[in-house]
TORNU-879796 format. One record per residue (C-alpha): residue in one letter; x, y, z. Coordinates in steps of 0.2 Angstrom, whole numbers, padded with zeros to 4 digits, always signed. Layout:
<milos>
aXYZ
...
</milos>
This chain:
<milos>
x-0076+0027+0050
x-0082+0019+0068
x-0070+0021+0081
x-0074+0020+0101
x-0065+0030+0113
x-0068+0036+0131
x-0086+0045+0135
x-0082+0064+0140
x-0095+0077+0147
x-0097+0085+0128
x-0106+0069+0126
x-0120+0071+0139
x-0133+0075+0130
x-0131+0060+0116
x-0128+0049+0133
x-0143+0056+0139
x-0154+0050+0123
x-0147+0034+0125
x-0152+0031+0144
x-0171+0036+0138
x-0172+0025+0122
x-0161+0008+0127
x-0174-0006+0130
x-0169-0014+0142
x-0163-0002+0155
x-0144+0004+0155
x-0137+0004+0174
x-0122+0011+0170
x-0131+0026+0161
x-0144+0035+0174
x-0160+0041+0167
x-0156+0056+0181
x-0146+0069+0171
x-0137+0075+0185
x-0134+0057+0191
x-0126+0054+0173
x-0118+0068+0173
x-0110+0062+0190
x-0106+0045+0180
x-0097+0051+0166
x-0085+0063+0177
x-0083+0047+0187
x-0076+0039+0169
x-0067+0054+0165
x-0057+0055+0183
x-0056+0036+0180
x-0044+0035+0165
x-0036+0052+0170
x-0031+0043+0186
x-0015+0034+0189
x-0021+0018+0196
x-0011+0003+0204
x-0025-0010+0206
x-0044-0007+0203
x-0055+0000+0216
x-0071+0013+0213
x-0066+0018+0195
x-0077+0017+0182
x-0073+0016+0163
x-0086+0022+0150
x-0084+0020+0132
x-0093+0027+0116
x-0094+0022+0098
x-0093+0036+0086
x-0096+0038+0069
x-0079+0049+0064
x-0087+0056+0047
x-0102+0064+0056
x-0097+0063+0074
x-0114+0055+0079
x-0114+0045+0096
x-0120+0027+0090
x-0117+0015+0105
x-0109+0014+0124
x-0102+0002+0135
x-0091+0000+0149
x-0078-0007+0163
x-0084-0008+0181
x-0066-0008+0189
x-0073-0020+0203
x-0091-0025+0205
x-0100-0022+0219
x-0084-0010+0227
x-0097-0003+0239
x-0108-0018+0241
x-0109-0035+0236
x-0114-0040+0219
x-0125-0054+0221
x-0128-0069+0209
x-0135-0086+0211
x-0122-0101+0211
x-0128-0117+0204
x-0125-0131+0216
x-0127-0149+0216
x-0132-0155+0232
x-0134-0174+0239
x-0148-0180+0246
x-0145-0200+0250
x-0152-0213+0261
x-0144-0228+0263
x-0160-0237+0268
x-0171-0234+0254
x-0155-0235+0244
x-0154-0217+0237
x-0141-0205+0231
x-0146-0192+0221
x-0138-0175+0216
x-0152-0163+0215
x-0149-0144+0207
x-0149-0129+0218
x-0148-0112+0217
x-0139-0103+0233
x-0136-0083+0232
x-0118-0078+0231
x-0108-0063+0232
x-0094-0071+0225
x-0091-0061+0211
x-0091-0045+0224
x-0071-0035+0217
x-0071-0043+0200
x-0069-0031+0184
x-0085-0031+0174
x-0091-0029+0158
x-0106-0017+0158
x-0120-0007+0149
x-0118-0011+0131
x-0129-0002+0121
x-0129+0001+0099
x-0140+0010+0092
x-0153-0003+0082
x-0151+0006+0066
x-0132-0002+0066
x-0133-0016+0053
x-0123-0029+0054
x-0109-0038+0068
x-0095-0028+0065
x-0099-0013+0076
x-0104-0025+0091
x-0088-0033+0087
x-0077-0017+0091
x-0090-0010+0103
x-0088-0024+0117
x-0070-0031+0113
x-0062-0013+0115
x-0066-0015+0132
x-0054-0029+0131
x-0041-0020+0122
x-0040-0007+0136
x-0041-0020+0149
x-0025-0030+0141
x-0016-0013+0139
x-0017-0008+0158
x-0016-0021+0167
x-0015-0014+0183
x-0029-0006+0181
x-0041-0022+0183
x-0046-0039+0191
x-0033-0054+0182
x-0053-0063+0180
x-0065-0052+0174
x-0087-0058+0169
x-0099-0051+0161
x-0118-0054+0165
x-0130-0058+0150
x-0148-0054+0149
x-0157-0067+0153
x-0175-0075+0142
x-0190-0064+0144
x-0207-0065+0135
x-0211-0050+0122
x-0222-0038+0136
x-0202-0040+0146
x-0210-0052+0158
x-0196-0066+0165
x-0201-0084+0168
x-0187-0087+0183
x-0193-0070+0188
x-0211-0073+0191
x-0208-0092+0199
x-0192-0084+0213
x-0190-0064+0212
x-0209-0060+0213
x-0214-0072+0228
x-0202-0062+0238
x-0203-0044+0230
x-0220-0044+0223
x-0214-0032+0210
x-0214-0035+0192
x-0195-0039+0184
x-0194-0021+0175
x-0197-0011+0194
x-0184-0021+0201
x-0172-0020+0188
x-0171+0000+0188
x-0172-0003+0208
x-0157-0016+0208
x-0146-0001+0201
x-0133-0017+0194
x-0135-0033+0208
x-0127-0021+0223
x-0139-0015+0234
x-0143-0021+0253
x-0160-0023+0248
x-0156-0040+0237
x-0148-0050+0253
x-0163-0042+0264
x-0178-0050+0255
x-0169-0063+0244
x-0169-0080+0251
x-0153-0086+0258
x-0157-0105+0259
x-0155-0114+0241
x-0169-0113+0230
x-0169-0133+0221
x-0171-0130+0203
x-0183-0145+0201
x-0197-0137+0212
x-0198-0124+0201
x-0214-0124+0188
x-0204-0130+0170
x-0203-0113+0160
x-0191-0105+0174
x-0181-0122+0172
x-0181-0122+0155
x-0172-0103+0154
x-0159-0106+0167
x-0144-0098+0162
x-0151-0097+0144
x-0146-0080+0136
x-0160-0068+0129
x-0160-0069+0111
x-0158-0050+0111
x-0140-0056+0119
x-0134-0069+0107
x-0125-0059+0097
x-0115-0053+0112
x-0114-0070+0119
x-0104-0076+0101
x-0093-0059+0103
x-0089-0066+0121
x-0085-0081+0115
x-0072-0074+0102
x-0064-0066+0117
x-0061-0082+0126
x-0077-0080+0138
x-0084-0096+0144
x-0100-0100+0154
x-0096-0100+0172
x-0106-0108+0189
x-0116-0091+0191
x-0130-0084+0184
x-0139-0067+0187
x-0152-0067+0202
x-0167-0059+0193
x-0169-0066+0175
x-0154-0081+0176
x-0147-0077+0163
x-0129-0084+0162
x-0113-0076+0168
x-0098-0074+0157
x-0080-0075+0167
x-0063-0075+0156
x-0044-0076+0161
x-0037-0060+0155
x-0020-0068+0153
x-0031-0082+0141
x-0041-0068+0133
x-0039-0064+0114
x-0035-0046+0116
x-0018-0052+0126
x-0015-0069+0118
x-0016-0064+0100
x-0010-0048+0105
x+0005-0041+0093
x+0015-0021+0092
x+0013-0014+0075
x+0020+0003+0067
x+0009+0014+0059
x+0014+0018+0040
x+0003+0029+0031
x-0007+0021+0013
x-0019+0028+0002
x-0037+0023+0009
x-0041+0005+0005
x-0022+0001+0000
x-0024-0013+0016
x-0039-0020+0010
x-0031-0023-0007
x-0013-0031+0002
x-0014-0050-0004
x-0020-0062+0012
x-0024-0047+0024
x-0036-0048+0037
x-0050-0037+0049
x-0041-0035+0066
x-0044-0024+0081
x-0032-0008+0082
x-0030+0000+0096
x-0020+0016+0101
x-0016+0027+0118
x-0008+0041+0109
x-0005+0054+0125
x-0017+0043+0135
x-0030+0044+0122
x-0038+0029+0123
x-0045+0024+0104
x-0049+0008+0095
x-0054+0004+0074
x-0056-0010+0064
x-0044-0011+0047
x-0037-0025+0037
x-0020-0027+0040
x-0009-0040+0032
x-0008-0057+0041
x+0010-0057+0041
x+0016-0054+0060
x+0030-0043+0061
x+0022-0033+0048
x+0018-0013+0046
x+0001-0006+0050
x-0004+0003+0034
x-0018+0014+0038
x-0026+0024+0028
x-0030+0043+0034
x-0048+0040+0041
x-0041+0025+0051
x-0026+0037+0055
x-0036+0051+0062
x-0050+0040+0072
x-0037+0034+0081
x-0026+0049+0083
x-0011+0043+0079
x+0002+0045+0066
x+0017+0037+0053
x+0029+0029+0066
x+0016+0027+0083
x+0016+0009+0089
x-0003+0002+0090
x-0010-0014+0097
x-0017-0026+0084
x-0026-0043+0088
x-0035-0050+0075
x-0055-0049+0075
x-0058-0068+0071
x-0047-0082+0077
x-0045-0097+0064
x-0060-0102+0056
x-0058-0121+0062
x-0057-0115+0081
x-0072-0103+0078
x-0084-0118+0074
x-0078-0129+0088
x-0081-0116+0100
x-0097-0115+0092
x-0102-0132+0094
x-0099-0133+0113
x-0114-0120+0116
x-0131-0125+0111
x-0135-0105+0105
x-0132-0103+0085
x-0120-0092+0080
x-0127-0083+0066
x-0140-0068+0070
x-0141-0050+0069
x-0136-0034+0078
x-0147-0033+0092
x-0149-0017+0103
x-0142-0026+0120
x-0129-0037+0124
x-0119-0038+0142
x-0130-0034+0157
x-0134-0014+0161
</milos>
């Protein structure tokens, strides 16, 4: 059984593997192994801590496969982005440009750099391994994150984002790169993304420019991808969705790819939130319980963090019978309280969410999702 938990040093070397082989780069795992090291005892010191509101801590999650104990996937929380210096996006603005003697009035697209989003929690680094087949492990993968954010609330921002990878050409090349970020940096996008180290670094606000950029001078293929995810990053922007996610004002300063932000009070993981008691059932009893249901369970059995997927009845007020697999991944026993939300709200709300974005909504696992 898949079941994520909190990265710990015993993972380095799988963590390692994963900052060499994920395309494109993870920020929040450093290709440096001391550096990584570094990170991960940062994660660790993170949830050990007791924390009143978010500052420089840093949360970093691994999917594991329980039956083999193989490393399959990462992601993570950044407490508050940009805690030692700004995080920088672009904001879109509509600026007026009128004459009254010509008779003109017209709103014209700008972009203006921003370090509004600088002390916001984050979504971060998702990474699953390619050979993952179908949604399910992205599913539990990125919506842990929420789980842990609605169970310690203290612990983050009440509005958290999330930045997606923005459209680039099969060679890695961005179109909004090459018509803004290049004229100022003459660096190609992959140089600058290792260099960027995540959208905090003085270096941005130094060469960047300050003015508005107007979206109309720009040649049409860096238009055209404005705030348009990768399609790497769809099945990640669906699973954002299904959170409560929604496109916001900003998008990312390199690739312009569009910035995710979400209400944690409005989220899934606290509105469809319920308390269930673990009882114990044969493996696959749940799944043969009439009108049952996939949801997200979550446990923090002696402040281990760990969260599974398992059909549970529908029924609220109801037991969480869990078979022994589900039982041990997420350490807990008959009688511990866990968090359950469902995985998928109501089919008709699903599809009207859908239709308010103009990305489709049915694709498979890809290895990226969330910004590095």
């Amino acid at each position: 059984m898949l079941f994520v938990r909190p990265g710990r040093l015993s993972d380095l070397d799988a963590l390692a593997h994963m900052a060499r082989t994920a395309r494109p780069v993870l920020h929040s795992l450093p290709h440096d192994r001391r550096e990584l090291e570094a990170r991960v005892a940062l994660s660790e010191d993170s949830f050990r801590a007791d924390v009143d509101f978010p500052g420089e801590e840093f949360y970093l999650f691994v999917l594991e496969d329980g039956a083999t104990g193989k490393l399959l996937g990462t992601a993570s929380i950044v407490a508050a982005a940009g805690y030692a210096e700004p995080f920088y996006v672009f904001r879109n603005d509509a600026l007026i440009h009128a004459s009254r003697e010509l008779h003109v009035n017209r709103k014209i697209h700008a972009l203006t750099m921003s370090h509004e989003l600088t002390g916001k929690s984050r979504l971060a680094g998702f990474y699953i391994d390619p050979a993952l087949r179908g949604d399910a492990a992205a599913h539990l993968l990125s919506r842990a994150r929420m789980m842990y954010i609605a169970a310690n609330r203290r612990r983050f921002t009440p509005e958290v984002f999330s930045l997606l990878l923005g459209v680039t050409d099969e060679a890695g090349a961005s179109p909004f790169w090459d018509a803004v970020g290049r004229k100022f940096f003459a660096r190609d996008f992959t140089q600058i993304e290792i260099a960027s180290g995540g959208r905090s670094r003085t270096f941005i606000a130094e060469v960047m420019p300050t003015y508005p950029i107007y979206v109309p001078l720009l040649p049409e293929a860096a238009q055209r991808v404005i705030g348009e995810p990768n399609e790497k990053a769809l099945l990640s922007y669906d699973i954002h969705l299904e959170e409560g996610f929604e496109p916001d004002r900003f998008v990312d300063i390199f690739d312009a790819g569009p910035v995710l932000t979400a209400q944690v009070d409005r989220s899934a993981c606290v509105t469809f939130n319920e308390t269930r008691t673990v009882r114990e059932a044969s493996e696959g009893a749940a799944a043969a319980v009439h009108d049952s249901r996939a949801y997200l369970v979550a446990s923090n059995r002696e402040g281990e963090f760990r969260c599974v997927l398992a059909e549970l009845p529908r029924e609220r007020g109801e037991d969480a019978p869990l078979g022994a697999h589900a039982r041990a991944a997420l350490d807990a026993v008959h009688g511990d309280v866990v968090r359950c939300v469902p995985l998928h709200r109501g089919a008709a709300q699903a599809q009207d969410e859908r239709a308010d974005t103009a990305y489709p909504a049915a694709y498979s696992t890809q290895q990226s999702g969330d910004r590095r």
